[in-house]
N, C-alpha and C positions, 0 to 999 in steps of 0.2 A: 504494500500500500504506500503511496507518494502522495502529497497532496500538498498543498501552496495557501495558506491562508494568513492575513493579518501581518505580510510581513516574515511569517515562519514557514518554514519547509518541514514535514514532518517525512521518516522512513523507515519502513519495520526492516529494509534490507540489511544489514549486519554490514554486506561489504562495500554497496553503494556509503552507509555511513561511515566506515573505513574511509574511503576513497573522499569522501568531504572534506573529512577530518585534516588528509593528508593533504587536502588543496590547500587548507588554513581557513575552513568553515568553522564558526565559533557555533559551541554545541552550548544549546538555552539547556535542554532539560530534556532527562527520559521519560516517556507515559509509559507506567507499568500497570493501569486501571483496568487493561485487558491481562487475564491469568492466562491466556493463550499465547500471544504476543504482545514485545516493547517497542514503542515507536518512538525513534531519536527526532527530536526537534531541533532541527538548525535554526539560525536566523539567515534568511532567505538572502541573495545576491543576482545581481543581473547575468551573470557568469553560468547559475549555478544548472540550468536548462542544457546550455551548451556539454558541459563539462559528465553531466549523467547521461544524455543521449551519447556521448564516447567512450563512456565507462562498459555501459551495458552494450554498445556497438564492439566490445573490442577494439577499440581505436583509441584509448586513453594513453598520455603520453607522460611519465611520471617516473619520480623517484620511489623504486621498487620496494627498498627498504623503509622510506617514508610508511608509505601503503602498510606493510607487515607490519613496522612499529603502530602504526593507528588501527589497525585490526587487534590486534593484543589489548590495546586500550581500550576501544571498545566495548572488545569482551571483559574487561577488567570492568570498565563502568557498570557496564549491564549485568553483573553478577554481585558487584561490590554496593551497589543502590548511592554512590557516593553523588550524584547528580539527580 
């Protein structure tokens, strides 16, 4: 689920939010109000369209280990409830 409102970008994708993170998207907060799935809330950018249509195209151009440090993180946030 993706969704664009008020300014925020919400994402339950794990690696799409990896892949934000690693752009230098500033993470507001995680909804954990679903026991099913958590959806990362960015604060939305005029970039941030561009930049996930080449993620999920395979076309994303980026520092690899960026990427893997902010997947780790992530999943450290989303486990740790620190946000």
């Amino acid at each position: 689920m993706q969704m664009k409102r008020n300014g925020l970008y919400r994402t339950s994708d794990l690696y799409v939010a990896a892949w934000l993170l690693a752009k230098g998207f500033e993470l507001q907060n995680i909804d954990r109000s679903n026991s099913r799935r958590c959806d990362f809330i960015f604060a939305d950018r005029q970039d941030r369209p561009e930049l996930v249509h080449q993620f999920l195209c395979g076309r994303a151009v980026g520092n690899l280990a960026d990427f893997v440090f902010n997947l780790r993180r992530a999943k450290r946030l989303l486990y740790s409830r620190e946000v």
